[in-house]
C-alpha positions in Angstrom: 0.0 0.0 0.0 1.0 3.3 -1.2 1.6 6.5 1.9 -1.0 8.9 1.0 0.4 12.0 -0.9 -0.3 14.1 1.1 0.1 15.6 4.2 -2.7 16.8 7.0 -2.1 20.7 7.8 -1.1 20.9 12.0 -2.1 24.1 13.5 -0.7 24.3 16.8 -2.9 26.7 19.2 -0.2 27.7 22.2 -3.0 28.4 25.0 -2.0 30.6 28.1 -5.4 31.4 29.9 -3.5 33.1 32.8 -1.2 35.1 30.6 -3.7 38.1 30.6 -4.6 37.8 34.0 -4.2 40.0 36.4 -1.5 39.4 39.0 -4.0 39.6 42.6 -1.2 40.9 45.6 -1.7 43.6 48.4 -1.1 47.2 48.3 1.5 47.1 50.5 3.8 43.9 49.0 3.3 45.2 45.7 4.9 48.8 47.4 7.7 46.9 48.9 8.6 45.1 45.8 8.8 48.3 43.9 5.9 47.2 41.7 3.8 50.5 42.3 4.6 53.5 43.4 2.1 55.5 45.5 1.3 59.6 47.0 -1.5 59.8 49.4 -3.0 62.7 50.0 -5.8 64.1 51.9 -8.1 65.5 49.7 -12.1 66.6 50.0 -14.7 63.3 49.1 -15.8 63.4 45.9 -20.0 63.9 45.5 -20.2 60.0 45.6 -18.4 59.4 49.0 -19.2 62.5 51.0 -22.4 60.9 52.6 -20.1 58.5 54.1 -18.2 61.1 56.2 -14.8 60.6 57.7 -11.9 62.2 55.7 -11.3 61.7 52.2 -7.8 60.6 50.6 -6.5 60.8 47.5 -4.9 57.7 46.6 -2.4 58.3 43.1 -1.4 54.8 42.1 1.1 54.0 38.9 2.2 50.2 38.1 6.2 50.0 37.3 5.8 46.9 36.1 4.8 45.0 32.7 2.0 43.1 33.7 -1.6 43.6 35.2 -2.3 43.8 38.6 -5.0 43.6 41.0 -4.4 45.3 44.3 -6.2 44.2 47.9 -6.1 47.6 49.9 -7.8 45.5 53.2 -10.1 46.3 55.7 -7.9 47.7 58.8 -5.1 49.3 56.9 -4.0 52.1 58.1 -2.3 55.4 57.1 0.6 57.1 58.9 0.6 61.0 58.8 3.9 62.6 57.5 3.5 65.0 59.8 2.8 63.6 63.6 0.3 67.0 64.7 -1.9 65.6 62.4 -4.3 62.5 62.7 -3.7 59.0 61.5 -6.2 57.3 59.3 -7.5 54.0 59.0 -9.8 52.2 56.5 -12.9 50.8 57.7 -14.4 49.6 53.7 -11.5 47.7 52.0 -11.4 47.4 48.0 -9.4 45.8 45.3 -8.3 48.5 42.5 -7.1 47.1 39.3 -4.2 48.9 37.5 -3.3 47.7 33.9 0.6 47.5 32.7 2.3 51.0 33.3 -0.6 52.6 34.3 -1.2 55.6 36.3 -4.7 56.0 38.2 -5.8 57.8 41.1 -8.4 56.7 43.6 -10.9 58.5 46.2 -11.2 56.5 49.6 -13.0 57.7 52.5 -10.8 56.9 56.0 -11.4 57.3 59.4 -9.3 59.1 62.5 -7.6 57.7 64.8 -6.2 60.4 66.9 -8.8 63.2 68.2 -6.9 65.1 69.9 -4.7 65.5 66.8 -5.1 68.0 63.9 -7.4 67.4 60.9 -5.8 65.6 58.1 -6.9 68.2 54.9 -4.1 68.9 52.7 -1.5 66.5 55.0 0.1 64.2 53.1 0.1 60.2 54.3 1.8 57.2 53.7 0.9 53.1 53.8 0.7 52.0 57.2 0.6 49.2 59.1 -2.5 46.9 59.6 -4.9 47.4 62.4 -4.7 44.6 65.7 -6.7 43.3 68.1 -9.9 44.6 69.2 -9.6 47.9 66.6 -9.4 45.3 63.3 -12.5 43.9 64.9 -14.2 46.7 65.0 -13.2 47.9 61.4 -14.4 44.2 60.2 -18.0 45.3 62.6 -17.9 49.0 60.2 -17.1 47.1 57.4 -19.7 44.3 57.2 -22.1 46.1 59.2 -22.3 49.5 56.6 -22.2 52.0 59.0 -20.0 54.9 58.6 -19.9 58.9 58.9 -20.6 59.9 62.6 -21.2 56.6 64.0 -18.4 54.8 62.9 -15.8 58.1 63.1 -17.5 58.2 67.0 -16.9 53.9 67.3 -13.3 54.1 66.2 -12.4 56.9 68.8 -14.1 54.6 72.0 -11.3 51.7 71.0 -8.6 54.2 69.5 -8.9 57.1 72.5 -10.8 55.7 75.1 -14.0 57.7 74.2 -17.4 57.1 75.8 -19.6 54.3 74.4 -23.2 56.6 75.1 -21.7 59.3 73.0 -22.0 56.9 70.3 -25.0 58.2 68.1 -25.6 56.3 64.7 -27.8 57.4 61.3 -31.1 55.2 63.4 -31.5 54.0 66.8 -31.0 50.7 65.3 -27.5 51.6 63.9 -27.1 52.9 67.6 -28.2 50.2 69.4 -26.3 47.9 67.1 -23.0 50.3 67.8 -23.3 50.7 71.3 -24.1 47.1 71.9 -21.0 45.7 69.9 -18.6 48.0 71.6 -19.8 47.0 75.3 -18.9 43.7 74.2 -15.9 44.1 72.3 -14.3 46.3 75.0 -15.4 44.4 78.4 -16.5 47.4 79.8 -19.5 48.1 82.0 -22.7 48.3 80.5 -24.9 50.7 82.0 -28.6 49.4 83.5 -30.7 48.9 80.6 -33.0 51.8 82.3 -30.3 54.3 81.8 -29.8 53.4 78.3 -31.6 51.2 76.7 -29.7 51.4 73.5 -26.4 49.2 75.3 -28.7 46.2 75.1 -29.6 44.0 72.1 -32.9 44.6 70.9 -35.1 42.2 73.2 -38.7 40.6 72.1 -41.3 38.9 72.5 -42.8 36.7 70.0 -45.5 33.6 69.2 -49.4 33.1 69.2 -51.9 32.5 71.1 -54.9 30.2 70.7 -58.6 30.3 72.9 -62.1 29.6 71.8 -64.4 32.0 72.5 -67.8 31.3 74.3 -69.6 34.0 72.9 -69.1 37.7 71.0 -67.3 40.1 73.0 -64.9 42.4 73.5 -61.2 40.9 74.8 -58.2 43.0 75.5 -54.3 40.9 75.0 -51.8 42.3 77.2 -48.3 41.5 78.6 -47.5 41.1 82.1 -43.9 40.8 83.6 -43.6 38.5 86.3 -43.1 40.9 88.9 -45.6 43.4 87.3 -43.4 45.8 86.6 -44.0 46.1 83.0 -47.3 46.6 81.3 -48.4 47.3 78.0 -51.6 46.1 75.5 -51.1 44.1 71.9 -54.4 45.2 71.5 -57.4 46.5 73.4 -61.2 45.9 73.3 -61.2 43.8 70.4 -64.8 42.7 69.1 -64.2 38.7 68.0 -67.0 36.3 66.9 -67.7 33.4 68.7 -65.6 30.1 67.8 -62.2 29.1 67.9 -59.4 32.1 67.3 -55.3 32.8 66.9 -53.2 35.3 67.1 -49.8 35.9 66.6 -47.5 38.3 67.5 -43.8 40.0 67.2 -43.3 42.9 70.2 -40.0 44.8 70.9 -39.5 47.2 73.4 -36.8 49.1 75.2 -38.4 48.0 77.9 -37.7 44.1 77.9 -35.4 41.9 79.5 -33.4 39.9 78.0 -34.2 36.1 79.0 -37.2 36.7 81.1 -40.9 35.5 81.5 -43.4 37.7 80.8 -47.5 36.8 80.9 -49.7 37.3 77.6 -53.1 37.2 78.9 -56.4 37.6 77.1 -58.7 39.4 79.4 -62.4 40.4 79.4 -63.3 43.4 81.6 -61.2 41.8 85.0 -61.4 37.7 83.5 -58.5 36.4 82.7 -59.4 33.9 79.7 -55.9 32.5 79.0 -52.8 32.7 80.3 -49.6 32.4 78.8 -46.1 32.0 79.6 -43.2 33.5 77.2 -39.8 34.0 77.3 -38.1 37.1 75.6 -35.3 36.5 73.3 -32.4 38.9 71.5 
């Protein structure tokens, strides 16, 4: 048997699927290698960041080297002043900022002081710093996850950077405040005040389930909650016209008020009759 005259074309296809890929590495290796350069500078927020308060900083970024990168600026990292009289900074909203091959970019952040009693940073010029420890990295990672930030975070960071008060701590909501004040009581061991002197250094505490009865006839029934030591008092509802026949009703009730891990009474009553009464626990 003859070869066959002639020959099958190859085409050889040399795949590199990393090859365009950007090269993922921190800010600050990728500064010590000499990969980027970097000036920080305080600088006003842009429109788009000014709701969010602290200080804005002006991040100018260029890539020495030939390939893509993609650089993790963490949660925690801070920035050292140039000049000591002035406040250091720290990030509380980490970001990864991708810089092509030689190029130069430059980045608004918004950052946080640390130092109150120190000047304000406008117009100072900063440099990469260190990452936050302990219980101030926790709290960033709490900013961070939890999206709070202008006053109430600026006001968080100071309690576990200066030693500030915990019920100066105001957030956009009384939830945000509660959910501020309540972390940082737990996160700094200190004392928490009674829950009568500020509610708002507890968890939110409530009360929830349902409630069953049959009722004989039509008639007006109040539900109301009773502590056990009859200290608190409030309604659900109050002289409620039901039909006769089996009824439910369910409930969720917060309050300020509430202990955490207590009984408290639901009672249906009509006029002084208690018609059922039932036991509930409260829960965060």
């Amino acid at each position: 048997m003859k070869a066959l005259g002639f020959l099958l074309p190859v085409v050889l296809s040399i795949l590199s699927p990393g090859e365009n890929a950007a090269r993922t590495i921190s800010l600050a290796d990728a500064l010590d290698r000499q990969l980027v350069s970097c000036i920080l500078s305080a600088k006003a927020s842009p429109d788009s960041l000014r709701w969010k308060g602290g200080h804005g900083l002006e991040l100018c970024l260029q890539n020495n080297s030939g390939e893509a990168l993609s650089l993790n600026l963490e949660t925690g990292r801070t920035f050292r002043s140039l000049d000591s009289s002035f406040q250091h900074l720290i990030l509380t909203e980490g970001r990864v900022i991708a810089l092509q091959a030689a190029e130069k970019r430059v980045f608004p952040l918004t950052a946080y002081c640390l130092n109150q009693s120190r000047k304000t940073p406008a117009g100072n010029r900063y440099q990469l710093g260190k990452m936050a420890g302990g219980i101030l990295l926790k709290l960033a990672g709490f900013l961070h996850r939890q999206r709070i930030y202008a006053g109430g975070a600026q006001a968080a960071i100071w309690v576990v950077s200066g030693n500030a008060s915990i019920d100066q701590v105001t957030g956009r909501t009384k939830q945000e405040t509660r959910a501020l004040r309540s972390y940082l009581y737990d996160l700094t061991g200190r004392p928490r005040p009674p829950r009568s002197v500020d509610p708002l250094a507890w968890p939110l505490v409530s009360l929830q389930g349902s409630i069953a009865w049959d009722m004989p006839a039509g008639m007006s029934v109040s539900l109301m909650i009773v502590s056990s030591d009859s200290s608190f008092m409030t309604f659900l509802f109050r002289d409620r016209d039901f039909p006769p026949g089996p009824r439910q009703y369910s409930f969720e009730f917060t309050d300020d008020a509430l202990v955490m891990e207590s009984p408290y009474h639901i009672r249906l009553i009509a006029g002084n009759a208690i018609l059922v009464d039932k036991q509930l626990i409260s829960r965060q």
